[in-house]
KOLZA-356611 format. One line per 10 residues: number of its first residue (from 1); their letters; for each residue x, y, z of N, C-alpha, C. Coordinates in steps of 0.05 Angstrom, whole numbers, plus 5000, padded with zeros to 4 digits. Layout:
N
NUM = a = X Y Z X Y Z X Y Z | ... .
# end
This chain:
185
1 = xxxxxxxxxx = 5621 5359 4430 5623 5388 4432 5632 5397 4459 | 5625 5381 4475 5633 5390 4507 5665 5385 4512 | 5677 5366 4498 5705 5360 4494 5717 5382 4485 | 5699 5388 4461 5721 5412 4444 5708 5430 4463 | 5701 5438 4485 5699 5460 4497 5712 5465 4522 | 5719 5437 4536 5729 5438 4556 5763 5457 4557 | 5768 5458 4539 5799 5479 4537 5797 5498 4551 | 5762 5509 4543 5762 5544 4541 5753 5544 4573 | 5740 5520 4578 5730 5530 4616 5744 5542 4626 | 5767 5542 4630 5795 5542 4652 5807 5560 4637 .
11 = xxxxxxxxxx = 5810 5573 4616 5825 5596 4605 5827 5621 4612 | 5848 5629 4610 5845 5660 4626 5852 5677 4601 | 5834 5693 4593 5839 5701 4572 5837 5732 4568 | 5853 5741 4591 5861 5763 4596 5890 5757 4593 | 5906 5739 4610 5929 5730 4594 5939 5718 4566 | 5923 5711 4551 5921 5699 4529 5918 5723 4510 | 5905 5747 4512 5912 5773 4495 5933 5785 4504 | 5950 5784 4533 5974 5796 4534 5995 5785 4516 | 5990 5762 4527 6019 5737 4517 6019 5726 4486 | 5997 5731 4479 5996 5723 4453 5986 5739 4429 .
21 = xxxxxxxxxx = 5972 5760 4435 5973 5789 4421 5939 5782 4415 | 5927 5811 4401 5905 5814 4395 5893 5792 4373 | 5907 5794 4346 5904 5773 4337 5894 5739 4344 | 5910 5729 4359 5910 5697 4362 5876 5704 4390 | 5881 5722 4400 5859 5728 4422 5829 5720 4403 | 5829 5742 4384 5803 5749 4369 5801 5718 4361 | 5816 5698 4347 5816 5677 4331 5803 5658 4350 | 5820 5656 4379 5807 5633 4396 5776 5634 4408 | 5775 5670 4411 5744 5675 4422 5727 5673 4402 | 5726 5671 4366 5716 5662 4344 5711 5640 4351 .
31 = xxxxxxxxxx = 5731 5620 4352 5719 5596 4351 5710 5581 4380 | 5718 5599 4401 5702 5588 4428 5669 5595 4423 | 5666 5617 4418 5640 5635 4409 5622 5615 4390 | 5636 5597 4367 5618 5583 4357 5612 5552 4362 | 5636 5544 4374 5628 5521 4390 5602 5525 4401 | 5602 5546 4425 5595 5554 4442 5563 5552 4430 | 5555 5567 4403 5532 5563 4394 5525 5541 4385 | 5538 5523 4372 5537 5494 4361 5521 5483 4389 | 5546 5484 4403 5529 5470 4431 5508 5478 4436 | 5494 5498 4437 5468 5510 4448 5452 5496 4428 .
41 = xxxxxxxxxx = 5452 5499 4406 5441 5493 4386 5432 5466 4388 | 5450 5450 4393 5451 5426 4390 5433 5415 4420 | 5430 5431 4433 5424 5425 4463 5392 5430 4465 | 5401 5455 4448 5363 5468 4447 5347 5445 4430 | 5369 5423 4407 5345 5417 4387 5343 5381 4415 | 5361 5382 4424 5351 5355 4443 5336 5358 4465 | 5330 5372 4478 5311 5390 4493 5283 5393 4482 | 5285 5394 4458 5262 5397 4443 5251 5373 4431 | 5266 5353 4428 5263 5329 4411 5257 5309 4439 | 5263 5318 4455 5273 5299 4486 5232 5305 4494 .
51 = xxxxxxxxxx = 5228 5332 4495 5198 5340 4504 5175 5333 4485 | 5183 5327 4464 5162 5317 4449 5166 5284 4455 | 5184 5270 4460 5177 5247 4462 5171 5242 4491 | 5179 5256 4506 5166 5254 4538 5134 5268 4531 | 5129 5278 4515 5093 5281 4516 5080 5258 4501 | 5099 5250 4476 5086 5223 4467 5084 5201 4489 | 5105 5197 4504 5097 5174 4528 5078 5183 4548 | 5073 5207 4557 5066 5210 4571 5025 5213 4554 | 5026 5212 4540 4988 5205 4522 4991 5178 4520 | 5015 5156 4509 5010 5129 4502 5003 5120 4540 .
61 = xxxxxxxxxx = 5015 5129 4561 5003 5123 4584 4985 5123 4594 | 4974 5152 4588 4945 5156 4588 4925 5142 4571 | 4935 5136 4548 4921 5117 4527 4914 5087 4545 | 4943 5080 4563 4934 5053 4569 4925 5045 4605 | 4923 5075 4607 4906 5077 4636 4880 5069 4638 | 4879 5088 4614 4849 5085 4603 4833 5057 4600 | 4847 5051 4576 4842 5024 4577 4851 5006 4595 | 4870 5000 4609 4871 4986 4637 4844 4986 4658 | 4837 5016 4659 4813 5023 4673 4786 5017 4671 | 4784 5008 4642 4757 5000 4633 4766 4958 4635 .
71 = xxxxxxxxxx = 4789 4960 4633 4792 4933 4642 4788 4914 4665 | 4785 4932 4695 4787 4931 4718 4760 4917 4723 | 4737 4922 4714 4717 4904 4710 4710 4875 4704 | 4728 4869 4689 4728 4839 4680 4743 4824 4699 | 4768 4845 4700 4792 4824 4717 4779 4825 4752 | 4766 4859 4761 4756 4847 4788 4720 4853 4784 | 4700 4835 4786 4680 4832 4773 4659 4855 4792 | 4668 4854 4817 4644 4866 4834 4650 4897 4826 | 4677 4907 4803 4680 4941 4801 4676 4946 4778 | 4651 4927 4769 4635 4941 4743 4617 4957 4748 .
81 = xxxxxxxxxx = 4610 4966 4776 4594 4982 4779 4617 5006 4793 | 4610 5032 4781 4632 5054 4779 4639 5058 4804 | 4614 5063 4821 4619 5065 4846 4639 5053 4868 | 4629 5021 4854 4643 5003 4873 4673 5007 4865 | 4676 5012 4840 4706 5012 4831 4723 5040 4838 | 4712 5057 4851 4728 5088 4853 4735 5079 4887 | 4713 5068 4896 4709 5065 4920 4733 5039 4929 | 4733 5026 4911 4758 5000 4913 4781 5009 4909 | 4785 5032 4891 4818 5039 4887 4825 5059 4906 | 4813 5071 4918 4808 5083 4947 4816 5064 4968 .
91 = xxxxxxxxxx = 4804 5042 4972 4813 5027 4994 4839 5010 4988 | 4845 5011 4958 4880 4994 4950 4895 5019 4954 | 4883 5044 4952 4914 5066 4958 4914 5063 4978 | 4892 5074 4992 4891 5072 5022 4915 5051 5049 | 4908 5019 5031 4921 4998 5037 4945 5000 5043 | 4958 5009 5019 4986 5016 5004 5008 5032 5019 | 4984 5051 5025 5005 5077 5038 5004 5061 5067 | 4979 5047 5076 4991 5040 5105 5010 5005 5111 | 5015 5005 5094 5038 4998 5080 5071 5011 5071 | 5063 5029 5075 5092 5048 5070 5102 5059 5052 .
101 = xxxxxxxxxx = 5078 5053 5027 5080 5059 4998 5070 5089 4997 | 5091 5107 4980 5081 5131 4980 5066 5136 4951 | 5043 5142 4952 5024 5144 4934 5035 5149 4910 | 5053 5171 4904 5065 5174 4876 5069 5145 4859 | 5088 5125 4884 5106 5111 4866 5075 5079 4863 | 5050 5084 4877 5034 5067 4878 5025 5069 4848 | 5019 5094 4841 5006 5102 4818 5032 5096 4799 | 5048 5095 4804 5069 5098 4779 5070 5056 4775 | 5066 5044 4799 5072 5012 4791 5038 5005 4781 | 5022 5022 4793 4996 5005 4784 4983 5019 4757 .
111 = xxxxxxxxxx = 4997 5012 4734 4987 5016 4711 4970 5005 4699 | 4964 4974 4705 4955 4952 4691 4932 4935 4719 | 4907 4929 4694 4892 4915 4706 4896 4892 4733 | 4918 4882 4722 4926 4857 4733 4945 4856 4761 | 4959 4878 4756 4970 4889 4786 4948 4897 4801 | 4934 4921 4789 4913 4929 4816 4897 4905 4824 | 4893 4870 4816 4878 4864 4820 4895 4849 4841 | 4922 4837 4836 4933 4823 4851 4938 4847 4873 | 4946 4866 4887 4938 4885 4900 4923 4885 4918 | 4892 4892 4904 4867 4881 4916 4868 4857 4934 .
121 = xxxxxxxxxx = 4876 4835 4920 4868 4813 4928 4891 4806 4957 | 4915 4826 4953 4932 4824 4977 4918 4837 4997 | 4899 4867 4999 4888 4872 5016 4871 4861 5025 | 4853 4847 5012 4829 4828 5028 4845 4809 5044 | 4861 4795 5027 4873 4767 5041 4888 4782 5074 | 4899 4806 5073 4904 4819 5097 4880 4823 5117 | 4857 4832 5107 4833 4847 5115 4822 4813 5131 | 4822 4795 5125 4812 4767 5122 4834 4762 5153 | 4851 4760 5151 4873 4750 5161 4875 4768 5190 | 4870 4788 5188 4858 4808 5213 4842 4804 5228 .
131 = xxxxxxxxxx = 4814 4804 5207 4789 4790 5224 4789 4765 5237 | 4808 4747 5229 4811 4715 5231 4829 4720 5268 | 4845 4738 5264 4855 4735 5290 4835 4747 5315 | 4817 4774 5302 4798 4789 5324 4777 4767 5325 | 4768 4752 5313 4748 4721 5326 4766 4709 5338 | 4781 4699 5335 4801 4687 5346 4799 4696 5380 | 4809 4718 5389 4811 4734 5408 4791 4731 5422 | 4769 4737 5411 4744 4731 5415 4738 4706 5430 | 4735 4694 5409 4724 4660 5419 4731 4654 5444 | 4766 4657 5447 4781 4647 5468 4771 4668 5494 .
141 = xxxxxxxxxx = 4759 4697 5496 4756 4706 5522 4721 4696 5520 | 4709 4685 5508 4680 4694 5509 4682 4663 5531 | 4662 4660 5554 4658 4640 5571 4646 4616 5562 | 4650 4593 5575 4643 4563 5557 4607 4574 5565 | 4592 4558 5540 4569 4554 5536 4554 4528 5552 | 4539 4534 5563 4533 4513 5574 4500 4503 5568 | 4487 4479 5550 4474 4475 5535 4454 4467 5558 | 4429 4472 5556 4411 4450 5574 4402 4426 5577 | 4410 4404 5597 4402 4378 5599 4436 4374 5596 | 4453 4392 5597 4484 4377 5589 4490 4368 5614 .
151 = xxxxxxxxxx = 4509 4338 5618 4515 4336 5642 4530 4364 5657 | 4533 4369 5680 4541 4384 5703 4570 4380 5703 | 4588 4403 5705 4622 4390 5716 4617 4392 5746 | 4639 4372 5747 4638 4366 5782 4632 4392 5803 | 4650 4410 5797 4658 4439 5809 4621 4445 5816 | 4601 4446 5791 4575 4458 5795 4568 4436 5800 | 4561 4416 5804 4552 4388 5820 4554 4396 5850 | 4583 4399 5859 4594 4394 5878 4578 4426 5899 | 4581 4447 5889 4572 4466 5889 4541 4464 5904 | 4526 4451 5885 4494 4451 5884 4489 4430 5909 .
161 = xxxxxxxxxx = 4512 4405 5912 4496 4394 5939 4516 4405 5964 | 4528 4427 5969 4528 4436 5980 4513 4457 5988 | 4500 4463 5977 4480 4489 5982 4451 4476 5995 | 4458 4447 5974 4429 4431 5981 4437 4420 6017 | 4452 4412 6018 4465 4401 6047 4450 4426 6069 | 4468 4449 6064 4460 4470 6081 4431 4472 6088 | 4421 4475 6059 4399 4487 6064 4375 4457 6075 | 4376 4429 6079 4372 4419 6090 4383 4417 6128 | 4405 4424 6134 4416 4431 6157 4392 4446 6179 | 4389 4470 6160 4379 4497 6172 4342 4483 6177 .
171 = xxxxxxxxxx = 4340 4474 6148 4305 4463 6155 4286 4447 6163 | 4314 4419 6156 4309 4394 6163 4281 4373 6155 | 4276 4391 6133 4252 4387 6126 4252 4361 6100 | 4233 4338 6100 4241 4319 6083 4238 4330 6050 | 4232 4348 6046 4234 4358 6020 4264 4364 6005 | 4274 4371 6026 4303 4382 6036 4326 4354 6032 | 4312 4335 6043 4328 4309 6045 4325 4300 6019 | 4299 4302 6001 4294 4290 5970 4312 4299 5950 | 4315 4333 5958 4333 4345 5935 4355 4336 5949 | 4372 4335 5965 4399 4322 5967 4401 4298 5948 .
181 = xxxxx = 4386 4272 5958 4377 4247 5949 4379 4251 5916 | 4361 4269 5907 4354 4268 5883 4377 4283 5863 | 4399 4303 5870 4422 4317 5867 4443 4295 5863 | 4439 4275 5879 4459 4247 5881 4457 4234 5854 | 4432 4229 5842 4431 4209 5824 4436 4231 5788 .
# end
Protein backbone atom coordinates (compact mmCIF):
# COMPACT_ATOMS: atom_id res chain seq x y z
CA UNK A 1 0.00 0.00 0.00
CA UNK A 2 2.87 2.42 0.66
CA UNK A 3 4.09 1.65 -3.00
CA UNK A 4 0.74 2.37 -4.40
CA UNK A 5 0.95 5.56 -2.50
CA UNK A 6 4.18 6.79 -3.04
CA UNK A 7 2.90 8.60 -6.57
CA UNK A 8 0.65 10.82 -4.63
CA UNK A 9 3.54 12.17 -2.01
CA UNK A 10 5.19 14.38 -4.53
CA UNK A 11 2.01 15.43 -6.54
CA UNK A 12 0.99 18.75 -7.05
CA UNK A 13 -2.37 18.65 -7.53
CA UNK A 14 -3.20 22.01 -8.10
CA UNK A 15 -1.52 21.45 -11.42
CA UNK A 16 -3.07 18.21 -12.06
CA UNK A 17 -6.74 19.99 -11.98
CA UNK A 18 -5.35 22.71 -14.30
CA UNK A 19 -3.68 20.42 -16.84
CA UNK A 20 -5.85 17.74 -16.72
CA UNK A 21 -9.37 19.06 -16.00
CA UNK A 22 -11.85 18.53 -13.11
CA UNK A 23 -12.71 15.19 -14.00
CA UNK A 24 -9.32 13.08 -14.06
CA UNK A 25 -8.60 15.48 -10.66
CA UNK A 26 -11.82 14.10 -8.75
CA UNK A 27 -10.87 10.33 -10.11
CA UNK A 28 -7.16 10.45 -8.77
CA UNK A 29 -8.15 12.15 -5.31
CA UNK A 30 -10.93 9.04 -5.16
CA UNK A 31 -8.56 6.72 -5.37
CA UNK A 32 -5.63 8.51 -3.39
CA UNK A 33 -8.48 9.08 -0.64
CA UNK A 34 -9.02 5.28 -0.46
CA UNK A 35 -5.66 3.96 -0.60
CA UNK A 36 -5.13 6.43 1.87
CA UNK A 37 -7.90 4.66 4.15
CA UNK A 38 -6.90 1.06 3.23
CA UNK A 39 -3.57 2.11 4.66
CA UNK A 40 -4.85 3.50 7.90
CA UNK A 41 -6.91 0.73 8.19
CA UNK A 42 -4.56 -1.70 7.64
CA UNK A 43 -2.11 0.16 10.04
CA UNK A 44 -4.70 0.66 12.79
CA UNK A 45 -5.48 -3.26 12.64
CA UNK A 46 -1.39 -3.96 13.07
CA UNK A 47 -1.03 -1.55 15.79
CA UNK A 48 -3.64 -3.32 17.39
CA UNK A 49 -2.65 -6.87 16.71
CA UNK A 50 1.15 -5.70 17.33
CA UNK A 51 -0.25 -4.41 21.26
CA UNK A 52 -1.97 -7.33 22.06
CA UNK A 53 0.92 -9.50 21.45
CA UNK A 54 3.40 -7.08 23.10
CA UNK A 55 0.97 -7.49 26.30
CA UNK A 56 0.91 -11.28 25.80
CA UNK A 57 4.82 -11.26 26.08
CA UNK A 58 4.97 -8.95 28.30
CA UNK A 59 2.46 -11.42 31.23
CA UNK A 60 4.36 -14.70 29.76
CA UNK A 61 7.56 -12.61 31.32
CA UNK A 62 6.05 -11.86 34.21
CA UNK A 63 4.75 -15.39 34.33
CA UNK A 64 8.45 -16.52 34.22
CA UNK A 65 9.90 -13.91 36.63
CA UNK A 66 7.83 -15.21 38.83
CA UNK A 67 8.71 -18.44 38.66
CA UNK A 68 12.45 -17.78 38.09
CA UNK A 69 12.03 -15.90 41.49
CA UNK A 70 10.68 -18.61 43.50
CA UNK A 71 13.50 -20.57 41.87
CA UNK A 72 16.34 -18.46 43.22
CA UNK A 73 16.18 -20.50 46.37
CA UNK A 74 17.20 -23.82 45.29
CA UNK A 75 19.72 -22.55 42.78
CA UNK A 76 21.28 -19.97 45.57
CA UNK A 77 20.39 -21.81 48.96
CA UNK A 78 21.22 -19.11 51.66
CA UNK A 79 18.01 -16.76 49.58
CA UNK A 80 15.37 -19.01 50.85
CA UNK A 81 15.00 -16.81 53.46
CA UNK A 82 13.10 -13.58 51.79
CA UNK A 83 15.10 -11.32 53.43
CA UNK A 84 18.33 -12.67 52.54
CA UNK A 85 17.13 -12.85 48.95
CA UNK A 86 15.79 -9.04 48.40
CA UNK A 87 18.84 -8.14 50.25
CA UNK A 88 21.15 -10.33 47.71
CA UNK A 89 19.58 -8.93 44.55
CA UNK A 90 20.29 -5.54 46.00
CA UNK A 91 23.89 -6.26 46.35
CA UNK A 92 24.00 -8.10 42.43
CA UNK A 93 22.35 -4.70 41.10
CA UNK A 94 24.30 -2.84 43.16
CA UNK A 95 27.53 -4.94 41.78
CA UNK A 96 26.39 -4.49 38.25
CA UNK A 97 25.95 -0.89 37.98
CA UNK A 98 29.46 -0.52 39.60
CA UNK A 99 30.38 -2.36 36.91
CA UNK A 100 28.98 -0.10 34.25
CA UNK A 101 25.85 -1.97 33.76
CA UNK A 102 22.88 0.29 33.60
CA UNK A 103 20.16 -1.16 35.62
CA UNK A 104 17.48 -1.28 32.87
CA UNK A 105 19.52 -3.57 30.61
CA UNK A 106 20.59 -5.71 34.17
CA UNK A 107 16.96 -6.48 34.67
CA UNK A 108 16.32 -7.07 31.06
CA UNK A 109 19.50 -10.02 30.94
CA UNK A 110 18.67 -11.32 34.43
CA UNK A 111 15.49 -13.13 33.75
CA UNK A 112 16.43 -16.56 34.85
CA UNK A 113 17.52 -18.27 38.03
CA UNK A 114 20.70 -19.32 36.67
CA UNK A 115 22.14 -16.06 35.44
CA UNK A 116 21.40 -14.24 38.71
CA UNK A 117 23.21 -17.04 40.31
CA UNK A 118 26.26 -17.08 38.08
CA UNK A 119 26.15 -13.18 38.70
CA UNK A 120 26.13 -13.62 42.29
CA UNK A 121 28.75 -15.89 42.32
CA UNK A 122 30.92 -13.30 40.01
CA UNK A 123 30.39 -10.81 42.79
CA UNK A 124 31.59 -12.82 45.71
CA UNK A 125 34.49 -14.28 43.67
CA UNK A 126 35.25 -10.29 43.16
CA UNK A 127 34.27 -9.42 46.87
CA UNK A 128 36.87 -12.55 47.83
CA UNK A 129 39.49 -11.41 45.48
CA UNK A 130 39.45 -7.73 47.08
CA UNK A 131 39.70 -8.87 50.50
CA UNK A 132 42.54 -11.36 49.37
CA UNK A 133 44.59 -8.34 48.24
CA UNK A 134 43.55 -5.89 51.58
CA UNK A 135 45.25 -9.00 53.87
CA UNK A 136 47.64 -9.14 51.54
CA UNK A 137 48.55 -5.37 52.09
CA UNK A 138 48.21 -6.05 55.42
CA UNK A 139 50.40 -8.86 56.27
CA UNK A 140 53.23 -7.30 54.26
CA UNK A 141 53.14 -3.66 56.40
CA UNK A 142 52.23 -5.38 59.77
CA UNK A 143 56.02 -5.87 61.66
CA UNK A 144 57.73 -9.42 62.01
CA UNK A 145 56.46 -11.22 65.22
CA UNK A 146 58.81 -12.09 67.40
CA UNK A 147 57.92 -15.34 69.56
CA UNK A 148 59.54 -15.84 73.08
CA UNK A 149 62.61 -18.02 73.77
CA UNK A 150 63.15 -17.41 69.71
CA UNK A 151 66.74 -17.15 68.95
CA UNK A 152 67.80 -13.16 68.71
CA UNK A 153 68.93 -11.66 65.08
CA UNK A 154 72.32 -10.44 65.24
CA UNK A 155 71.21 -6.59 64.86
CA UNK A 156 69.24 -7.20 68.65
CA UNK A 157 72.14 -9.44 69.99
CA UNK A 158 74.58 -7.01 68.86
CA UNK A 159 72.48 -4.13 70.21
CA UNK A 160 71.92 -5.72 73.85
CA UNK A 161 75.83 -6.29 74.46
CA UNK A 162 76.34 -3.09 73.63
CA UNK A 163 74.24 -1.48 76.03
CA UNK A 164 75.49 -4.34 78.33
CA UNK A 165 79.31 -3.14 77.58
CA UNK A 166 78.36 0.47 78.45
CA UNK A 167 76.54 -0.04 81.13
CA UNK A 168 79.33 -2.21 82.71
CA UNK A 169 81.93 0.75 81.65
CA UNK A 170 80.01 3.34 83.75
CA UNK A 171 79.68 0.69 86.94
CA UNK A 172 82.19 -1.70 86.75
CA UNK A 173 80.46 -3.71 88.90
CA UNK A 174 80.84 -7.73 88.63
CA UNK A 175 77.20 -8.15 88.07
CA UNK A 176 77.77 -5.98 85.10
CA UNK A 177 80.68 -8.30 83.89
CA UNK A 178 78.11 -11.60 84.32
CA UNK A 179 75.48 -10.07 82.07
CA UNK A 180 78.08 -9.31 79.36
CA UNK A 181 79.57 -13.00 79.99
CA UNK A 182 76.17 -14.39 80.13
CA UNK A 183 74.75 -12.21 76.72
CA UNK A 184 77.90 -14.09 75.03
CA UNK A 185 76.68 -17.59 75.45
Amino acid sequence: MEAQLAPYSNLDWVALATQQGAEAYAQHQANYQNLLRSYQGATGKFQQAYGSVTQQMQQLRQHKLQAEDANLGNVIPEWKDPAKKEAGKAAVLGWLQAQGIPPHVADAKLDDAMSIAIVHKAMLYDQLQKSKTDKTKTLRSAPPVTVPGAAQSSTAKADKEKQLHQRLKKSGTREDAMAVLLNRL
